[in-house]
C-alpha positions as CSV (number, residue, x, y, z in Angstrom):
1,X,-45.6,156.7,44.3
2,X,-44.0,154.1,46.4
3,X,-40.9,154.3,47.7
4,X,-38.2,152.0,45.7
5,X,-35.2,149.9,46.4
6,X,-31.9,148.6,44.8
7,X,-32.6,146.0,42.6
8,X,-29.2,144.1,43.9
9,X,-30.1,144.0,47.6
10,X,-32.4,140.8,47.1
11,X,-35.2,142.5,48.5
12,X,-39.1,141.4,47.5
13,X,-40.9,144.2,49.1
14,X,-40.6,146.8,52.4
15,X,-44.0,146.9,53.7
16,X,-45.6,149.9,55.2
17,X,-44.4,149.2,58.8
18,X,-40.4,149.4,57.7
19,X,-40.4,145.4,58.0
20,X,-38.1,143.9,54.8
21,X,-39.1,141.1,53.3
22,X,-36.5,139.4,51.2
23,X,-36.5,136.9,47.9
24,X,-36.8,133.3,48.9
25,X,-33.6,131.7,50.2
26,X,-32.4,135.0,51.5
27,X,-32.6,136.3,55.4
28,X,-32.4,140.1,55.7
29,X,-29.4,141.5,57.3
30,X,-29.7,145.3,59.0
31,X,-27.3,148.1,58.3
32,X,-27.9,148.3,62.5
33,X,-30.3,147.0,65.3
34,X,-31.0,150.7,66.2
35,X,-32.0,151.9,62.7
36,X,-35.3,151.2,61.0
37,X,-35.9,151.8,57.5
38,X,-38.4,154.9,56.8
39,X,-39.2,156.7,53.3
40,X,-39.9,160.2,54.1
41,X,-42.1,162.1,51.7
42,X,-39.4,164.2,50.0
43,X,-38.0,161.1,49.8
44,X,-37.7,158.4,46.4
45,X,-35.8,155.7,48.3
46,X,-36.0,153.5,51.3
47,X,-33.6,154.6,53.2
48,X,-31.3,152.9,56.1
49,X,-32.1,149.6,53.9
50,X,-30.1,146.9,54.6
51,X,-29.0,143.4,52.8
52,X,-30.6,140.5,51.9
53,X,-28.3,137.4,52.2
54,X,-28.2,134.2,50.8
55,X,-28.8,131.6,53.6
56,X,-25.9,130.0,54.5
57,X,-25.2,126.3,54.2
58,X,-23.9,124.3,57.3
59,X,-20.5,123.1,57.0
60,X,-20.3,119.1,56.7
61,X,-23.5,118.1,54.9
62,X,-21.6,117.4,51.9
63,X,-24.4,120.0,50.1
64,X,-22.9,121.8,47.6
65,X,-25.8,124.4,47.7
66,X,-29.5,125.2,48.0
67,X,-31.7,126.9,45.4
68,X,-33.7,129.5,46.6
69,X,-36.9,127.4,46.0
70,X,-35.1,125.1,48.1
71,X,-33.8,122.5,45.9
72,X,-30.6,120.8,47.6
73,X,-28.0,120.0,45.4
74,X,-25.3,117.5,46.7
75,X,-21.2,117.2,46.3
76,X,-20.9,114.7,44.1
77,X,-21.5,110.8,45.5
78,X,-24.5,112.0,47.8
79,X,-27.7,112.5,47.1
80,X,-30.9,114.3,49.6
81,X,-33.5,111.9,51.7
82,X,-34.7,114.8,53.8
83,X,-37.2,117.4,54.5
84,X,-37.9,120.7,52.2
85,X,-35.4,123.2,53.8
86,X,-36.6,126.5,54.9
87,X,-35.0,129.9,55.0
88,X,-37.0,132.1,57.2
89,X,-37.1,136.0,56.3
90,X,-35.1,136.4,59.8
91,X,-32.5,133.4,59.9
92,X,-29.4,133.1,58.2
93,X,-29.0,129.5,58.1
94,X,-30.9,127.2,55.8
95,X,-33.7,125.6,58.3
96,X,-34.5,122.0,58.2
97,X,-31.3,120.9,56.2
98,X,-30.1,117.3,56.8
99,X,-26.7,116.1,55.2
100,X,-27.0,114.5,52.0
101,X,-26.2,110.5,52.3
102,X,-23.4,108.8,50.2
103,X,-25.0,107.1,47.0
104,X,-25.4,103.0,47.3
105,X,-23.0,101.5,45.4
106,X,-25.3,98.4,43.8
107,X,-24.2,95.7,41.3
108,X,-22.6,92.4,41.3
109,X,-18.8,92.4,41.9
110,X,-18.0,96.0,42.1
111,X,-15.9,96.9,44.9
112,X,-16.3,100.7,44.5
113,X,-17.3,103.7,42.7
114,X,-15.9,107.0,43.6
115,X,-17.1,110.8,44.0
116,X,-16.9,111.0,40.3
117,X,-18.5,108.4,39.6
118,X,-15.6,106.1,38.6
119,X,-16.6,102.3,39.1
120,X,-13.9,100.0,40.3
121,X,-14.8,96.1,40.2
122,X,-13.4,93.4,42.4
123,X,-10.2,92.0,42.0
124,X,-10.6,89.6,38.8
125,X,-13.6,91.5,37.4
126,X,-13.3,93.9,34.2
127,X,-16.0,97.1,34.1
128,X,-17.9,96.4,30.2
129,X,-21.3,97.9,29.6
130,X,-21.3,101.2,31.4
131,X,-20.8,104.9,30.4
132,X,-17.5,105.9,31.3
133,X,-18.5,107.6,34.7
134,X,-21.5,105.7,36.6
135,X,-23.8,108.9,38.2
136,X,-26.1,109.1,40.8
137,X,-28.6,112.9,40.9
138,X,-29.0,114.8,44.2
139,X,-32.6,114.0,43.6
140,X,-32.4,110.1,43.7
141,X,-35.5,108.2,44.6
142,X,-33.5,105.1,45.6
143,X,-29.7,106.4,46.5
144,X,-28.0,104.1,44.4
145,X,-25.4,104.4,41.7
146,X,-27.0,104.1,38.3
147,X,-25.1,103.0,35.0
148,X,-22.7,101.3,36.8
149,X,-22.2,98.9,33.7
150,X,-21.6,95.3,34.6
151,X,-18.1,94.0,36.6
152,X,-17.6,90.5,34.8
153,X,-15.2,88.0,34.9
154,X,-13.1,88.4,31.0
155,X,-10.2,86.5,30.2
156,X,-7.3,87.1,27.7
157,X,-7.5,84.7,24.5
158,X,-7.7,81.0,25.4
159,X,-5.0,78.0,24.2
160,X,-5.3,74.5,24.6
161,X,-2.5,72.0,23.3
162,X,-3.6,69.7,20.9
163,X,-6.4,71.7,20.3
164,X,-8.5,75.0,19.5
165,X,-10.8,77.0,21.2
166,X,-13.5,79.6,19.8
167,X,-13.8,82.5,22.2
168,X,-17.0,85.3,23.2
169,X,-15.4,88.5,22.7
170,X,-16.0,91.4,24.4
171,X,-14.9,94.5,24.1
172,X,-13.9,96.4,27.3
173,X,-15.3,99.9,27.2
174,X,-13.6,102.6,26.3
175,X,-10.3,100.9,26.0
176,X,-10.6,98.8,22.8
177,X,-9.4,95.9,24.9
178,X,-10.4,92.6,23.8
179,X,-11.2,89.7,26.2
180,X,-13.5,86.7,26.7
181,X,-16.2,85.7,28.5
182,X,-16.7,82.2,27.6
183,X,-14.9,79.3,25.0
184,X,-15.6,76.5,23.1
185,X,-13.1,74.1,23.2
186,X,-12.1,71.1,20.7
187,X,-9.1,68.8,20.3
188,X,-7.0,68.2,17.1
189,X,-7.4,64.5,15.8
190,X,-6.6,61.6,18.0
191,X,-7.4,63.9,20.9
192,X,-10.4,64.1,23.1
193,X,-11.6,66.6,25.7
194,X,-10.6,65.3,29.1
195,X,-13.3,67.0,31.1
196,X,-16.3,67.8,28.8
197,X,-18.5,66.5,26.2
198,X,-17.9,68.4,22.3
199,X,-19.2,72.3,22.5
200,X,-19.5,73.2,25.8
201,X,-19.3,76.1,27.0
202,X,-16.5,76.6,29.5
203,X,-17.0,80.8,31.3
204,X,-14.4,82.3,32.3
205,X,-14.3,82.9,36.1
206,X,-11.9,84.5,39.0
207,X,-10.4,82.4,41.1
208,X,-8.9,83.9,44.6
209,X,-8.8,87.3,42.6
210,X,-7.3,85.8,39.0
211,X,-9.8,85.5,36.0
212,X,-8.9,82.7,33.8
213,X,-10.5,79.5,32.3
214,X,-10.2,77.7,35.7
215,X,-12.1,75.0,34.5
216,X,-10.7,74.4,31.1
217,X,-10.1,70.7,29.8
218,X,-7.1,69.2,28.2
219,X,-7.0,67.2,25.1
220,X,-5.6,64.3,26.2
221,X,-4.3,61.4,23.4
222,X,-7.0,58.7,22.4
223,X,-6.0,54.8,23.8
224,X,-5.8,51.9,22.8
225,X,-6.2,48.5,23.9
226,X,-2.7,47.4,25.5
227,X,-2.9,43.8,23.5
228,X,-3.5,45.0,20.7
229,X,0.6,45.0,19.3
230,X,0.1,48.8,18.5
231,X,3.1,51.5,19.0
232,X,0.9,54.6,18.0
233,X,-2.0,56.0,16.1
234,X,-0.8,59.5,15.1
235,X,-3.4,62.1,14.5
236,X,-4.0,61.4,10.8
237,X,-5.7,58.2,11.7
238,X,-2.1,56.3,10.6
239,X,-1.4,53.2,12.7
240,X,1.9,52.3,13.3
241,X,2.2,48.4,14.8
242,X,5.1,47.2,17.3
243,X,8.4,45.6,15.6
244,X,7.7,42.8,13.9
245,X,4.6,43.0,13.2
246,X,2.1,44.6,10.2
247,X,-1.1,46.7,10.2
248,X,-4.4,45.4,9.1
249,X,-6.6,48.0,7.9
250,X,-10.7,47.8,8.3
251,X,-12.8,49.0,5.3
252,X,-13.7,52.1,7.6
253,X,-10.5,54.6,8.7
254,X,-9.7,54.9,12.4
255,X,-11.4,57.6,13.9
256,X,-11.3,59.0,17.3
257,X,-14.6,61.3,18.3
258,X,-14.4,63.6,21.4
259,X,-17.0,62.2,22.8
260,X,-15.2,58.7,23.1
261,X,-12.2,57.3,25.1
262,X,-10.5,55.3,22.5
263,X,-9.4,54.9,18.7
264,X,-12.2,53.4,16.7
265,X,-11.8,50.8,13.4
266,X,-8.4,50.2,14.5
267,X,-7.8,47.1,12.3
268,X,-5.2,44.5,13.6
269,X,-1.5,44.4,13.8
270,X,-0.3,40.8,13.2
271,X,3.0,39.3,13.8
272,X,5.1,39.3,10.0
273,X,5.1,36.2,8.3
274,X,8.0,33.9,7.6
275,X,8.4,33.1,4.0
276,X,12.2,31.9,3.7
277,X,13.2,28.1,3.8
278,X,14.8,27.1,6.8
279,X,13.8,29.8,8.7
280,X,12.2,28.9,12.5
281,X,11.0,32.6,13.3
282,X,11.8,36.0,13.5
283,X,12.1,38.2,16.5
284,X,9.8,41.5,16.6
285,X,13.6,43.1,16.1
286,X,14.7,41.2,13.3
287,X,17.1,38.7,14.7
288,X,16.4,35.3,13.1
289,X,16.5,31.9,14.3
290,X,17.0,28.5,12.0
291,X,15.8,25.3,11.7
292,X,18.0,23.1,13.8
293,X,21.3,22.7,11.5
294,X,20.9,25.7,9.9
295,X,22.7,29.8,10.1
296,X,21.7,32.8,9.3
297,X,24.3,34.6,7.1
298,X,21.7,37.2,5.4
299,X,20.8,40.7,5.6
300,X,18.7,42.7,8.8
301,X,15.4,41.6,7.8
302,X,12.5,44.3,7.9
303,X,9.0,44.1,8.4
304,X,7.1,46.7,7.3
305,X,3.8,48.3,8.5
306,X,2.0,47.9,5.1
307,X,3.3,44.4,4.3
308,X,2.5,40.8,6.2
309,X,5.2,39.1,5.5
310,X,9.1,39.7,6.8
311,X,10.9,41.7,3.9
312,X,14.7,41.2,2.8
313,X,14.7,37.6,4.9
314,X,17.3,35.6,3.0
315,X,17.1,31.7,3.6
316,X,18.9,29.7,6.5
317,X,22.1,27.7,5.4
318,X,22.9,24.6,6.6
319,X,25.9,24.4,8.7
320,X,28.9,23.3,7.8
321,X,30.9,19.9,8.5
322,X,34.9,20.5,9.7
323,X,37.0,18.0,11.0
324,X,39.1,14.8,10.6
325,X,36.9,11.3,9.5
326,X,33.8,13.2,10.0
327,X,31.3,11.4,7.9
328,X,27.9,13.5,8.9
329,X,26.0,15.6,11.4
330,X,22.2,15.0,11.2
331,X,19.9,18.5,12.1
332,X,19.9,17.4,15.8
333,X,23.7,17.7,16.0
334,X,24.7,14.0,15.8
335,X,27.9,13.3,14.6
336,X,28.6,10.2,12.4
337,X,32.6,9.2,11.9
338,X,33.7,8.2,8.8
339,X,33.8,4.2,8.9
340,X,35.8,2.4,11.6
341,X,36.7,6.3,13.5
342,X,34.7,6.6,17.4
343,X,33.7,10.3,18.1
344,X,35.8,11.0,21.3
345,X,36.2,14.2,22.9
346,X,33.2,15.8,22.2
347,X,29.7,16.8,23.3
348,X,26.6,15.6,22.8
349,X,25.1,16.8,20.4
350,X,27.3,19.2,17.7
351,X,26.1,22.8,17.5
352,X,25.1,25.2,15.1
353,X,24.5,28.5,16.3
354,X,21.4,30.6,14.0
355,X,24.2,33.4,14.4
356,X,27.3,31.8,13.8
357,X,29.9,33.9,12.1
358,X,31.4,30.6,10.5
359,X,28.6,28.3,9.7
360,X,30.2,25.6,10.9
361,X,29.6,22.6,13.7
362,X,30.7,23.1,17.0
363,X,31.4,21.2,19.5
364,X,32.4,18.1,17.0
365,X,34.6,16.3,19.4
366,X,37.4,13.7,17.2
367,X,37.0,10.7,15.2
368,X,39.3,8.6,15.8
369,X,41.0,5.0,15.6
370,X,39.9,3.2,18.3
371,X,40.9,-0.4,19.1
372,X,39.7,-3.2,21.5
373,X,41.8,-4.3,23.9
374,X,45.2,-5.4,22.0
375,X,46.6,-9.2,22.7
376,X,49.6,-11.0,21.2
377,X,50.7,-14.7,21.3
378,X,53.6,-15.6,23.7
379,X,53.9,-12.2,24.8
380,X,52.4,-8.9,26.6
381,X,50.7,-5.4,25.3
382,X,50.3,-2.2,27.3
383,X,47.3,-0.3,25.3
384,X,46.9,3.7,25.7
385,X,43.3,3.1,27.0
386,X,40.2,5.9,26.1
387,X,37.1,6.1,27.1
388,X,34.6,6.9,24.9
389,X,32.0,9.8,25.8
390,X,28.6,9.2,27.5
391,X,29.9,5.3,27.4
392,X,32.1,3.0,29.3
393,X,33.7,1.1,26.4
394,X,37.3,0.8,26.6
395,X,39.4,1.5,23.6
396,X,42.6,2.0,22.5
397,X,44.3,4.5,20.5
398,X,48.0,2.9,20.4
399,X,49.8,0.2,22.4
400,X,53.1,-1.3,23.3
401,X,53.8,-5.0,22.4
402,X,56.4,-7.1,24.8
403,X,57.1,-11.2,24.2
404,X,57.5,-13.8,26.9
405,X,61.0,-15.3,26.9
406,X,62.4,-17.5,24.4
């Protein structure tokens, strides 16, 4: 019978001639350079046998280990681009071994992926759409990272004033996290989208490392036309006209699409009418102004949006006449003296204010009893002479009578 061996020594076979021939991946190591192997024949056992070993793996190589048929297995990260390694009967080393290489890391915006396989996007970008760890196999034909997932740029929930925006959800793997991709923006009424046209898309996108809606638009207020005697349009289409004036609707309601720049079937705002006697016009803030003679002595009149015409507008009252031998004063202001009285002292014409706190004339000047020149027979007068205004007629309000001697 043949001689045997230890099963645990790793040994295929001990050929004839004392040479040891071990299992693949192991080089044979001697109990001594001096001592062969023999098998006597009183003998069962080889004996002076000694070890086979597992080749050894270079230090550096970032190889975790080597199968005995030769397969390399890398440290995590790397993965093997070289030759089959060897491990001759006689060496102690694996033969032929390169290092493994680092894995690729490949995909749009990530920065890095670890040892373990843990992907870390540029600054901005959130990691969606991968297994937790990416991986990359010892045995890689191309070297590179694989389920990496996708770095993309996701932004927290949009706002925009006057407005509200539909958002793309996604959900950030294994974290529940919710963010956005993209939004659909639109403006409340009487807004419009300062940028964009109704439904588009605006993506989110990172900007010097910060993800946000860098491009989103405003909703900026709808105009109108600056002549048109209009305050504001509020958002529920109602149109509110400047003091003093009233709002004409169209048969159609105002509207304001996104896709336009200003309020549509505006209607008209039209100064108030006057309807009160006496009455010359109204100021848009209610302060009213008569008909030449005339005082205003009513209440604040109103004009309201819905009505044409001005509301609580009392008529004007004709002024009133004060002062000594005044006969009349016309709507112009001229002043008539009772008969045989001159109007002295006074300008040309009377006034009437529209807001006069009295209602009367102002300004009247006197009436009074003016003479011509005085004379008296066989004697002398000294008259108190007056000129009348805006004339050069002399008259007399009074004199002193002298007679000549005898």
């Amino acid at each position: 019978n043949a001689c045997t061996f230890p099963d645990d020594r790793n040994i295929d076979s001990v050929l004839a001639n004392s040479t040891v021939l071990c299992n693949v991946g192991h080089s044979y190591n001697a109990t001594s350079s001096t001592v062969i192997p023999y098998c006597s024949g009183t003998d069962v056992n080889w004996q002076n046998l000694g070890r086979c070993d597992r080749c050894t793996v270079g230090s550096g190589l970032a190889v975790d280990s080597v199968s005995s048929g030769g397969t390399v297995t890398c440290s995590n990260g790397y993965y093997y681009n070289g030759s089959q390694p060897l491990c001759n009967n006689a060496d102690s080393a694996w033969q032929n071994l390169l290092a493994c290489t680092a894995c690729v890391v490949a995909g749009d915006n990530v920065a890095d992926i670890d040892t373990l396989g843990s992907v870390t996007c540029a600054a901005g970008y959130t990691h969606v759409e991968g297994v937790s760890t990416a991986t990359c196999l010892s045995d890689s034909a191309t070297g590179l990272w694989e389920n990496v997932g996708t770095c993309r740029a996701l932004c927290s929930a949009s706002s925009i004033g006057n407005g509200t925006s539909v958002d793309s959800e996604v959900t950030v793997q294994d974290s529940g996290v919710r963010l956005y991709s993209s939004a659909i923006f639109s403006c409340n009424d009487g807004f419009r989208l300062s940028t964009q046209i109704p439904n588009t898309v605006t993506n989110c996108s990172v900007l010097m490392g910060i993800a946000d809606f860098h491009t989103q638009p405003t909703c900026v207020a709808c105009t109108y036309p600056s002549d048109a005697d209009i305050a504001i349009v509020y958002s529920n289409s109602t149109v509110l006209c400047n003091n003093g004036y009233s709002h004409t609707p169209t048969t159609t309601p105002p509207s304001c699409s996104e896709s336009s720049t200003e309020w549509q079937n505006l209607g008209r705002c039209l100064p108030c009418t006057v309807g009160a006697a006496d009455v010359q016009s109204v100021s848009p803030s209610g302060t009213v102004t008569c008909t030449d003679g005339h005082y205003y002595n009513g209440s604040q009149p109103l004009c309201d949006n819905a009505l044409p015409e001005w509301q609580n507008l009392s008529p004007c009252t004709g002024c009133r006449e004060a002062g000594d031998n005044v006969l009349s004063i016309n709507a112009s202001g001229t002043v008539d003296c009772a008969q045989g009285y001159t109007r002295v002292q006074g300008l040309a014409p009377a006034t009437c204010l529209s807001n006069s706190s009295t209602g009367f004339w102002e300004n009247i000047g006197q009436c009074q009893a003016l003479c011509i020149a005085p004379s008296i027979s066989n004697g002398a007068s000294v008259g108190n002479e007056i000129i009348v205004q805006d004339q050069v007629t002399q008259l007399y309000s009074s004199a002193v009578f002298s007679c000549d001697a005898g």
